[in-house]
C-alpha positions as CSV (number, residue, x, y, z in Angstrom):
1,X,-1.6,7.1,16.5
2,X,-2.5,6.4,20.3
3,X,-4.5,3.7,19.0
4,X,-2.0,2.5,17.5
5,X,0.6,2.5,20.0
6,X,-2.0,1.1,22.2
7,X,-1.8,-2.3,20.2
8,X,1.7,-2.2,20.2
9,X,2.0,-2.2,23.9
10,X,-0.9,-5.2,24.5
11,X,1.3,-7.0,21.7
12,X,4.4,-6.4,23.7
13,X,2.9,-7.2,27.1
14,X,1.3,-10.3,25.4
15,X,5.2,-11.5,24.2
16,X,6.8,-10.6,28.1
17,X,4.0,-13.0,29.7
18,X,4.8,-15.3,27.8
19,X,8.6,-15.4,28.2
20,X,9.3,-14.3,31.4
21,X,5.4,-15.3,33.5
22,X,3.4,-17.7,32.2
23,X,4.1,-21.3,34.1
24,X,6.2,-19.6,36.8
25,X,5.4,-19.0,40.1
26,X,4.6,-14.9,41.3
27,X,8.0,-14.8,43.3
28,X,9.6,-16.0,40.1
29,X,7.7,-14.4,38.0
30,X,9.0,-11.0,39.3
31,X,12.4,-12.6,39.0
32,X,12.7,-13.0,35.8
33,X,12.8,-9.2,34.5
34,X,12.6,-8.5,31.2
35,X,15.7,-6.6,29.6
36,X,14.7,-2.7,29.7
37,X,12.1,-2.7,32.4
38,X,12.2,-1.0,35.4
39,X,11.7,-4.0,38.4
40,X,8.8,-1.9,40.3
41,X,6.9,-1.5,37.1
42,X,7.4,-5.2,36.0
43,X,6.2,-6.2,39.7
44,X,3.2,-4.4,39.3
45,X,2.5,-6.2,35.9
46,X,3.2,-9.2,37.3
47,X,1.0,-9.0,40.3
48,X,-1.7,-7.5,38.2
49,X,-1.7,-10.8,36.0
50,X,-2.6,-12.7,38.9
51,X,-5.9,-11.1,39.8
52,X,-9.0,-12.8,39.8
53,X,-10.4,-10.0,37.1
54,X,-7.4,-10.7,34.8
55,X,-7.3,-14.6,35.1
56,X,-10.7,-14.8,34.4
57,X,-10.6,-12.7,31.4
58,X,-7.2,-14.9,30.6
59,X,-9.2,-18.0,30.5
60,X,-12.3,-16.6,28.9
61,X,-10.0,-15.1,25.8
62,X,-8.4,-18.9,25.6
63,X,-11.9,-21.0,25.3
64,X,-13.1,-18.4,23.0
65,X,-10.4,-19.3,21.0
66,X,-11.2,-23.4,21.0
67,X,-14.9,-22.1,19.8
68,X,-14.0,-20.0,17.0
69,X,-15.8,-20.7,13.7
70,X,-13.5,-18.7,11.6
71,X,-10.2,-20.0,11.7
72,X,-7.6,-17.7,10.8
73,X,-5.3,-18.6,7.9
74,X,-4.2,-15.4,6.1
75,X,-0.3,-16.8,6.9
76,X,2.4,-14.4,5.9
77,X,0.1,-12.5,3.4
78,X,-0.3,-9.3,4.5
79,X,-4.0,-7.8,4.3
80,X,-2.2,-5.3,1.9
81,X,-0.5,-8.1,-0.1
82,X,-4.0,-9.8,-0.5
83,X,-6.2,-6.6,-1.7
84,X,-2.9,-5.3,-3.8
85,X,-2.7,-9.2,-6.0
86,X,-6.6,-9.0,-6.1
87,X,-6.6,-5.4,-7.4
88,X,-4.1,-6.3,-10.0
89,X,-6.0,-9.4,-11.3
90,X,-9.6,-8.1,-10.9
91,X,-9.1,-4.5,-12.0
92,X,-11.0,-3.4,-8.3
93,X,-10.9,-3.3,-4.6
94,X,-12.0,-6.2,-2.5
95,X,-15.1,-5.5,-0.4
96,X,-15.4,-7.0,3.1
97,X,-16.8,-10.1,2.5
98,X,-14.2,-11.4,0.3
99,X,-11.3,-10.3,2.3
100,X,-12.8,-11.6,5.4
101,X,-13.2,-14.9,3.2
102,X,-9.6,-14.7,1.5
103,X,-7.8,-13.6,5.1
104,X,-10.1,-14.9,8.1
105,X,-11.8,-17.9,7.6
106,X,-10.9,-21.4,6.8
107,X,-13.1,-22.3,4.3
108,X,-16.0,-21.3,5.0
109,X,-18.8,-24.0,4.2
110,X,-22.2,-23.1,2.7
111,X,-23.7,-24.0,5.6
112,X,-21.4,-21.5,8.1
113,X,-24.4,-19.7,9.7
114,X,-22.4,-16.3,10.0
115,X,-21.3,-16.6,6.3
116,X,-24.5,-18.0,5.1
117,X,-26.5,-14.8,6.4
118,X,-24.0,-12.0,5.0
119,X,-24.4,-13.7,1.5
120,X,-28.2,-13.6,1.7
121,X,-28.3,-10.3,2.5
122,X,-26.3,-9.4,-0.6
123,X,-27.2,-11.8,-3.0
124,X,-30.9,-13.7,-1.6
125,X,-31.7,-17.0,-3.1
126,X,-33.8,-17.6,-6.4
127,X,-37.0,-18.7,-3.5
128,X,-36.8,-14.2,-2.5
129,X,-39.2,-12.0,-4.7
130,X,-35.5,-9.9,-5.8
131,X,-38.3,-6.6,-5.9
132,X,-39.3,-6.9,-2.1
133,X,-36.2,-7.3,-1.1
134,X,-33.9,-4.6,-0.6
135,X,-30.2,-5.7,-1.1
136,X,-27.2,-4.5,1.3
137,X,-24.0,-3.8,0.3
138,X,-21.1,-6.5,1.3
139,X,-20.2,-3.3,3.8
140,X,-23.5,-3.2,5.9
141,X,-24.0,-7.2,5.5
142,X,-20.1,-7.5,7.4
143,X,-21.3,-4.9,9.7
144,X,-24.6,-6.7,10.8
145,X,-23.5,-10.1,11.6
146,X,-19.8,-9.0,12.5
147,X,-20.2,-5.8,14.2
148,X,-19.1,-2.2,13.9
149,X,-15.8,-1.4,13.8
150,X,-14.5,0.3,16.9
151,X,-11.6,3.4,17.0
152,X,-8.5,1.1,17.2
153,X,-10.0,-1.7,15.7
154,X,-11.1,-2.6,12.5
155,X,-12.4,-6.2,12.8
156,X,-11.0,-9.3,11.2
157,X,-8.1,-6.9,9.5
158,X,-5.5,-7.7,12.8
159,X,-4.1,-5.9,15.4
160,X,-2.8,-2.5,14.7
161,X,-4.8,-1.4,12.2
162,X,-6.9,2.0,12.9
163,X,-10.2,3.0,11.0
164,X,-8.4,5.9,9.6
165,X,-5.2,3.4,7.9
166,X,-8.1,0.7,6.8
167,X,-10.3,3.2,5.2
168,X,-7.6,5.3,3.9
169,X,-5.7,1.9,2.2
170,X,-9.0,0.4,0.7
171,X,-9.7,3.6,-1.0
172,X,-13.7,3.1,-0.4
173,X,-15.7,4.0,2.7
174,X,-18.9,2.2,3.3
175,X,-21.1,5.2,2.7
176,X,-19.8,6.0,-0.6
177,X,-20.6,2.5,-1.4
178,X,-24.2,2.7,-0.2
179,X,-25.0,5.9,-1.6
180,X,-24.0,4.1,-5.1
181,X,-26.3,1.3,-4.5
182,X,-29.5,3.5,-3.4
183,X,-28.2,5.5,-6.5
184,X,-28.6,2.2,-8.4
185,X,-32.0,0.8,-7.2
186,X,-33.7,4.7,-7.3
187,X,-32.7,4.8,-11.3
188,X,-34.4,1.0,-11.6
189,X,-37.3,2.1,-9.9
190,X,-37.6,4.9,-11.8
191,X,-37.1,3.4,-15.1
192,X,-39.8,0.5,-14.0
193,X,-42.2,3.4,-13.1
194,X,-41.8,4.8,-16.7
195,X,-42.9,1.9,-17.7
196,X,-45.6,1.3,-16.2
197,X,-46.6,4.7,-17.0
198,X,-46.4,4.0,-20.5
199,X,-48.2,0.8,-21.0
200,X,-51.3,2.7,-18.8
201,X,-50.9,5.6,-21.7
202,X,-51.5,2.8,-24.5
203,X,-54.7,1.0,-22.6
């Protein structure tokens, strides 16, 4: 819930910059108060956005955004809408890598070295012995190039969402998903050492 409310606020903040600050001087900037807000608090705001600590992070967070790889281009669809249609058509849940695919990037080339890395990890190419190489789940190949998720954010999902709504709303958690895989590959193993077993019984 505080996480929550936390977002809310930044997003607020972000929207009262924008109206009533941005390309106005720090006098008129204090001037122009926005409807509800007491004048000594919005002051302090104001002169807060003109440190050197906050213009600087200001500018970083606005070239970071030229650079971006991933362009977003979800649109109106909601996370929710996008899982819901794909659960109704596919008869499962999306993992991470296809809603980051369907919600978060543009269209994400072959040759997109973020993308290109998750998939290999999941799926390796015909050129990979398949035995050596142990295969991740989409949730720990999202989690190795992307990063961990953080309390109060769940990355490439949007602002607001907590782990505990994200989780809770895809129905899966990533440790459920790997104890299913390792479930998978310790019955294969087994099954190949049967076999081996057997054709050393017949020699």
């Amino acid at each position: 819930m505080l996480a929550h409310m936390s977002a809310m606020h930044r997003s607020w903040r972000s929207k009262q910059k924008k109206r009533h600050f941005n390309g106005k001087s720090l006098d008129d900037g204090i001037a122009s108060i926005p409807v509800g807000v007491d004048s000594s608090d919005w002051q302090t705001i104001c002169e807060m956005w003109t440190t050197g600590d906050e213009r600087r992070v200001a500018e970083r967070n606005k070239q970071n955004r030229f650079t971006q790889s991933m362009a977003y281009r979800r649109g109106r669809a909601s996370h929710y809408q996008l899982m819901n249609d794909f659960f109704n058509m596919h008869g499962r849940n999306l993992h991470r890598l296809e809603l980051l695919k369907m919600g978060r990037c543009k269209d994400l080339p072959d040759d997109n070295e973020s993308w290109e890395t998750m998939t290999q990890m999941v799926a390796p190419s015909s050129d990979v012995d398949a035995e050596s190489h142990t295969l991740a789940t989409p949730e720990d190949a999202f989690i190795s190039v992307i990063g961990k998720d953080r309390p109060g954010r769940v990355r490439c999902t949007g602002s607001g969402e907590t782990l505990s709504t994200w989780y809770k709303s895809t129905g899966t958690l990533g440790s459920s998903e790997r104890e299913r895989i390792m479930q998978e590959q310790l019955k294969a193993q087994e099954e190949k050492l049967k076999a081996q077993a057997e054709e050393m019984t017949q020699m």
